[in-house]
Structures are given as structure tokens and as C-alpha cells.
C-alpha positions in Angstrom: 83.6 71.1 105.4 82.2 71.3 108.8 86.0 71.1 110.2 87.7 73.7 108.2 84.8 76.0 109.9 85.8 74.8 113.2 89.1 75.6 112.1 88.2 78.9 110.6 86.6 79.7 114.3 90.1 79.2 115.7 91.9 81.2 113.3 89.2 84.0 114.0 89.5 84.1 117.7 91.1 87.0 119.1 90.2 88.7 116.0 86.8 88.4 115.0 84.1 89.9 117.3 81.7 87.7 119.2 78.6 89.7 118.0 75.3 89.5 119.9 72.1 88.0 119.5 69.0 90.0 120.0 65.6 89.8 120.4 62.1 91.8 120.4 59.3 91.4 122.8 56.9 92.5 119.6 58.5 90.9 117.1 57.3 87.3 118.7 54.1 88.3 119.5 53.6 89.9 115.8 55.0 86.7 114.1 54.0 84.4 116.8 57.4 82.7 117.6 60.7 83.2 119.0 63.2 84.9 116.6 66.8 85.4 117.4 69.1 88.0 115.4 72.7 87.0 115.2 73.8 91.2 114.3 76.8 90.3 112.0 76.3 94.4 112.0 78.6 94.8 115.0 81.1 93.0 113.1 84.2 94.4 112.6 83.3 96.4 109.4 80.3 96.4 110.3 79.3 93.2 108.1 80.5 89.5 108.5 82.4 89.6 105.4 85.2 90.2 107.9 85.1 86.5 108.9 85.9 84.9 105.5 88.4 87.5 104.8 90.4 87.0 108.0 90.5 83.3 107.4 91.2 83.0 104.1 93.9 85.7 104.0 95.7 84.8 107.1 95.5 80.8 105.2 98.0 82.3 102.8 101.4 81.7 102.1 104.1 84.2 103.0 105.1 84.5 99.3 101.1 85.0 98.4 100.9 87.3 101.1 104.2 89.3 99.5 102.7 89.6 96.1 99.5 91.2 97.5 95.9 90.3 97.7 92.9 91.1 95.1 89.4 90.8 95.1 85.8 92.1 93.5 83.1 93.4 96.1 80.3 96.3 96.1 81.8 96.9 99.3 81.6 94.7 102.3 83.9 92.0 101.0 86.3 95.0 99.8 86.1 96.8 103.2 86.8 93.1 104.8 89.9 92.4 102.4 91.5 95.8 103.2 90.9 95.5 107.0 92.5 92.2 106.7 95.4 93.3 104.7 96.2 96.2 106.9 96.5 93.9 110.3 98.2 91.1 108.4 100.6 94.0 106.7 99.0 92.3 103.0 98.5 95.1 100.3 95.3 94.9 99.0 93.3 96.0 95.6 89.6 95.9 95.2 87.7 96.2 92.3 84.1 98.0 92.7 81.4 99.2 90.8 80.9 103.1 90.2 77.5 102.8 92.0 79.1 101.2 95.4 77.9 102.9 97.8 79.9 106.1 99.3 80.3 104.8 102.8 81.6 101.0 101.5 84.0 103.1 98.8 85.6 105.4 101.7 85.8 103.0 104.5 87.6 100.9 101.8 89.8 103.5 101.2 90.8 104.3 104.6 92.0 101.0 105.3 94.5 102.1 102.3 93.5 99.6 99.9 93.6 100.3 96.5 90.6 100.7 94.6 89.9 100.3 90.9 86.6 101.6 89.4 84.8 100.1 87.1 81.4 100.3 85.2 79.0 97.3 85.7 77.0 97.8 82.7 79.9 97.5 80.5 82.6 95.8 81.8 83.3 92.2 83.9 84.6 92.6 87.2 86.3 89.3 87.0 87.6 90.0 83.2 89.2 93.2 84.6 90.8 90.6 88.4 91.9 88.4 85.8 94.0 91.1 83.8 95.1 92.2 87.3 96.0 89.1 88.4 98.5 88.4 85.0 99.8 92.0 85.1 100.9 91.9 89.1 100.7 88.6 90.4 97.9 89.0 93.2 96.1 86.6 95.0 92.4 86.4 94.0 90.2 86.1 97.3 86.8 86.3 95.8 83.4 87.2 97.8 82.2 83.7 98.3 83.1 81.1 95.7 86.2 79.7 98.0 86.5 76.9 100.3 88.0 79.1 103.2 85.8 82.1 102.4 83.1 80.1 103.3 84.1 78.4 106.6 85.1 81.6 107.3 81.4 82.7 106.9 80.1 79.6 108.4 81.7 81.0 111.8 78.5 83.2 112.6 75.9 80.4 112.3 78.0 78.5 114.8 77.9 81.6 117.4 74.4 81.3 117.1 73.4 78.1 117.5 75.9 78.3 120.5 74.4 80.6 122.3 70.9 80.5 121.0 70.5 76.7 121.2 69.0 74.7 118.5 66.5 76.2 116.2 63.5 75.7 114.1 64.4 77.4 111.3 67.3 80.1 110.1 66.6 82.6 107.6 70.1 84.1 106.0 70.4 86.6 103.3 71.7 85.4 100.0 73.7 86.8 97.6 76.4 84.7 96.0 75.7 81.8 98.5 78.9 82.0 100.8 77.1 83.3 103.8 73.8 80.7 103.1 76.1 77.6 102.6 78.3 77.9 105.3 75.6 78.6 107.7 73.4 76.1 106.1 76.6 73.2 107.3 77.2 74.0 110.5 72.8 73.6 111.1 72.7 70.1 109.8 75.4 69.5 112.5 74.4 71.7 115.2 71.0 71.7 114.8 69.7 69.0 112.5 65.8 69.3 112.6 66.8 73.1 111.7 64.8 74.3 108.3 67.3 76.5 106.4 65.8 79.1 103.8 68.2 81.3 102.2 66.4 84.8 101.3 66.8 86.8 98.2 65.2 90.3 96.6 62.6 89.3 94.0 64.7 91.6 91.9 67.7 89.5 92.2 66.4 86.0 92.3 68.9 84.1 90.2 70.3 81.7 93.3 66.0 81.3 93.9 65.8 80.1 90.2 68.9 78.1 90.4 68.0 76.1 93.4 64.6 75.1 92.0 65.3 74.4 88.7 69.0 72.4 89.4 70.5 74.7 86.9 72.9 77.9 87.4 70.9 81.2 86.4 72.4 84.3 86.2 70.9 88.7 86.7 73.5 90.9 86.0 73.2 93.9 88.0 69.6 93.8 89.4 67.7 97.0 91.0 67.6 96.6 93.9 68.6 98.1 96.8 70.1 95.5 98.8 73.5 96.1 97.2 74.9 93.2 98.7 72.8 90.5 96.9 74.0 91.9 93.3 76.4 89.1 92.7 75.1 88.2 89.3 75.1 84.2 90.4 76.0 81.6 93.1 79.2 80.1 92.3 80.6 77.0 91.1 81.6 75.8 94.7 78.6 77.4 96.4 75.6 76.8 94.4 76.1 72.4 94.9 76.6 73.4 98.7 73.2 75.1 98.5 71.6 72.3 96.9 73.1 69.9 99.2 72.4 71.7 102.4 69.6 74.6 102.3 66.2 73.6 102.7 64.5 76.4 100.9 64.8 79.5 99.1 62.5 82.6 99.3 62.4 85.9 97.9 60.8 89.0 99.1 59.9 92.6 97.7 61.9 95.7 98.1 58.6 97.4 100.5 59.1 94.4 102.7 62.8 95.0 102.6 62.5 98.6 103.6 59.4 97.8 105.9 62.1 95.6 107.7 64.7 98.2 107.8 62.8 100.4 109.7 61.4 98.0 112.3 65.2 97.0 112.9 65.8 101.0 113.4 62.7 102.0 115.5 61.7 99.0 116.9 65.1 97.9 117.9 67.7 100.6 117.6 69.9 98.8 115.4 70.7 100.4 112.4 71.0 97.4 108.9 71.7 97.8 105.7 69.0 96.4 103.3 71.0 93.2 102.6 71.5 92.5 106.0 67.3 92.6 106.7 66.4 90.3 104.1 65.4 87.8 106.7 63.5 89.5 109.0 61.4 90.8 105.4 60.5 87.7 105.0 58.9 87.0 108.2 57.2 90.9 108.5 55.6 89.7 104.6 55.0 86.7 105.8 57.1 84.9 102.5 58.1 82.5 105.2 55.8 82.0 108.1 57.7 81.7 111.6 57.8 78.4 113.5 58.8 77.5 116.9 62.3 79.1 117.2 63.6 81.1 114.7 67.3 82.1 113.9 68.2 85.2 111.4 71.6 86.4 110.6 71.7 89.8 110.2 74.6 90.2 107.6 75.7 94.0 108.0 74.9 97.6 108.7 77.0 99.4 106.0 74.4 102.1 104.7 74.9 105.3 103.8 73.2 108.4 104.9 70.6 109.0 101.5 69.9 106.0 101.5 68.8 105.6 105.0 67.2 109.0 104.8 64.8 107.6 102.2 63.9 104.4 103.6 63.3 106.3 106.9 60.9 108.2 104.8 57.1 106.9 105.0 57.2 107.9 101.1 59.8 105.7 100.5 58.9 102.5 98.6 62.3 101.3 96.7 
């Protein structure tokens, strides 16, 4: 697996950004190591959903390519896919939730993608890709359960270590486990003393429950507001790479996740959706304590304007 993200970093060059790695001064002397933010939210679409898009897209065969592309996503993934489709000339339709929110559903839309609404509380995104999928003929490139999705995703972790060096430990949000497992392979090779500890919502804590127990659980649209981890479960080629691979899982409460959002903002000057901060939450609640030298991917800053404005809030607890 570790080769097809070498791979996927060759595909991606010239068309992926490089995105920085930060630090804070008072970050390290409040958690009392050295912590380095890969910020995935200067990717291109502001999230690195772009990576696994680009690679496995451009993977496809010119007859795939012809009969169009289709995927399932809240909104980073489906901004990613119709990016993608628009400089590869692939037409694209996205399935998303009536909740996304506004700033994923427009950007989708002006990368003229198609988009199909549905209603999460009473209807199956993947029931309605697979009735897609037999009507037109589409591709299905799904948020994170596929091979090139993955190595695709894996690409950030190998920027950091990269420039970073090795590390201690690396804290990456989790949602459906593409992000996680791909960084999670390229540590065991870059950086094999690395402790990897994928971080979830304690609302949506399904891929927490699955890791320690061995067996798949399942939430179907949790509360919380880290949008991106809503994926109702790690899938059936991500969830054995987490076993295999990730050290540890964590969860952490939605006042740490918005406590962590606003340190990104004021402390900073990086703006994150909630999603993207789950790893610095961990540290700032101290779910994980920091050790030595400290990696966290930062996995997007797609967040729309109420929902900043309330986190930004001091009221604001949820």
C-alpha cells in the first residue's frame, strides 16, 4: 500500500498544493511539546479530500471517465470530485445531505457538478448511488472506502514527515478512516516509533468503538458539528487498515472542538472547520497528552459564516 501512495504523490504533483506546516510559540509551552500542523486547509478546496480525488479520478479509464463520475460527500469529498472532474473534463454528480453546509453545497456547484439532494433521516445515500449508478452508468468514487482514495490521502502525511522529520506521535481527524489509514502507513514507514491516534467527536464515535471492540459499529447521522466525521462507519477496506496500522483512537467533546477552533483563529490566524481541529481538541482537553514531537493534520477549512459566527461566540458551546 505504501507504493501506490508514492505513486499517488507522483500523480498529484503539479496539481495538488504543497501545503504548509505551522507552528505556535504558545501552543508548546501550553501542552509542553513540539506540535506541527500539516494545514490540509490551504488545499485546493480548502480540505485534503482533493488529494484522493485527483488520484483516483485521473486512475480511470477513458471509457469510465466518458460515462461520468459519482460520489456521496457532506461536502468536501463532493467539492474535491467536481474540482477534479472540471480539470480532467469528467462530469460529475454528487449526492448530499439537505443539511450540508451552504458554503460545501455552492462551491460544489460552481465547479458545475451536479447535485442530488437527499434527506439523511430517511433515505441511504448509497441506496440512492446505487440507483444512479444502474440508471447512467457512472463511476462510483466513494469518500474513503477505495484503494486509490486512500493513497491519495496518505499523500499529506508523507509531506509532513518530509518536512517536519520524524515524529512522536500524529493526531488525524477521523471520519470514515481514509484520511487516518493512509496517514497511519506512510508513519510506520517514515517514522516507525511514531504513535498514531486517530480522533473522533464523542458524538460520532462509531470507528472509536469499532477499533476497540474488533467489530464494525455504526451512528447514523450523529450531532455534531464536525460535519465531516458523519460517515455513519469506517469501511470495509478502511476499518482492517486501522486496526492494522493506528495505534489509538480518542474522542473528544464538541466544547473542546469549538475551544480548538478558536485558538486556530485567534491564536494562529488560520481559519478550520470543526472537522479539521479535532486533533488539536484533543491536545487543548488533554484526551491525549502531548509527547516529544507532535504531528496534526489539519484536514480542511470549509465553514460557513453562521457557523463560525457562533463558535466565535464566547456563548457558544455546540
Amino acid at each position: 500500500m505504501f507504493e501506490k501512495i508514492l505513486a499517488a504523490e507522483k500523480t498529484l504533483r503539479g496539481f495538488a498544493n504543497v501545503t504548509p506546516v505551522l507552528t505556535s510559540r504558545t501552543l508548546n509551552r501550553m501542552v509542553g511539546a513540539d506540535v506541527y500542523f500539516k494545514c490540509e486547509n490551504f488545499q485546493r478546496v480548502g480540505a485534503f479530500k482533493f488529494r484522493g480525488a485527483f488520484n483516483s479520478i485521473s486512475r480511470l479509464s477513458d471509457a469510465e471517465k466518458a460515462r461520468g463520475v459519482l460520489t456521496y460527500s457532506s461536502g468536501n469529498h463532493g467539492q474535491a470530485v467536481a474540482l477534479v472532474g472540471r480539470l480532467l473534463n469528467v462530469k460529475t454528480t454528487i449526492i448530499m445531505p439537505n443539511d450540508a453546509p451552504a458554503t460545501k453545497r455552492t462551491a460544489t456547484q460552481g465547479y458545475g457538478a451536479t447535485i442530488v439532494e437527499y434527506d439523511p433521516a430517511r433515505q441511504s445515500r448509497e441506496e440512492i448511488a446505487d440507483e444512479l449508478k444502474e440508471r447512467n452508468g457512472h463511476t462510483l468514487i466513494p469518500p474513503y472506502n477505495h484503494i486509490d482514495v486512500i493513497a491519495g490521502q496518505g499523500t499529506a502525511a508523507m509531506e509532513l514527515f518530509r518536512e517536519a522529520g520524524e515524529l512522536d506521535m500524529l493526531l488525524t481527524p477521523c471520519g470514515g478512516g481514509g484520511l487516518l489509514s493512509g496517514s497511519a502507513i506512510v508513519a510506520k514507514v517514515l517514522s516507525p516509533g511514531c504513535r498514531v491516534i486517530g480522533i473522533e467527536p464523542e458524538l460520532a464515535d462509531d470507528a472509536t468503538r469499532s477499533f476497540h471492540t474488533k467489530k464494525l459499529h455504526s451512528v447514523q447521522n450523529p450531532p455534531t458539528i464536525a460535519d465531516g466525521t458523519r460517515t455513519p462507519s469506517l469501511g470495509t477496506i478502511t476499518f482492517p487498515l486501522v486496526l492494522e496500522y493506528v495505534d489509538a483512537m480518542g474522542t473528544v467533546s464538541e466544547d473542546a472542538i469549538v475551544e480548538a477552533v478558536r485558538f486556530l483563529f485567534y491564536r494562529m490566524k488560520i481559519v478550520v472547520e470543526p472537522s479539521g481541529a479535532l486533533g488539536l481538541a484533543a491536545l487543548l482537553s488533554q484526551a491525549v497528552v502531548a509527547t516529544g514531537r507532535v504531528g496534526i493534520i489539519i484536514s480542511g477549512g470549509n465553514i460557513d459564516a453562521p457557523t463560525m459566527t457562533a463558535i466565535l461566540n464566547p456563548g457558544c458551546n455546540s
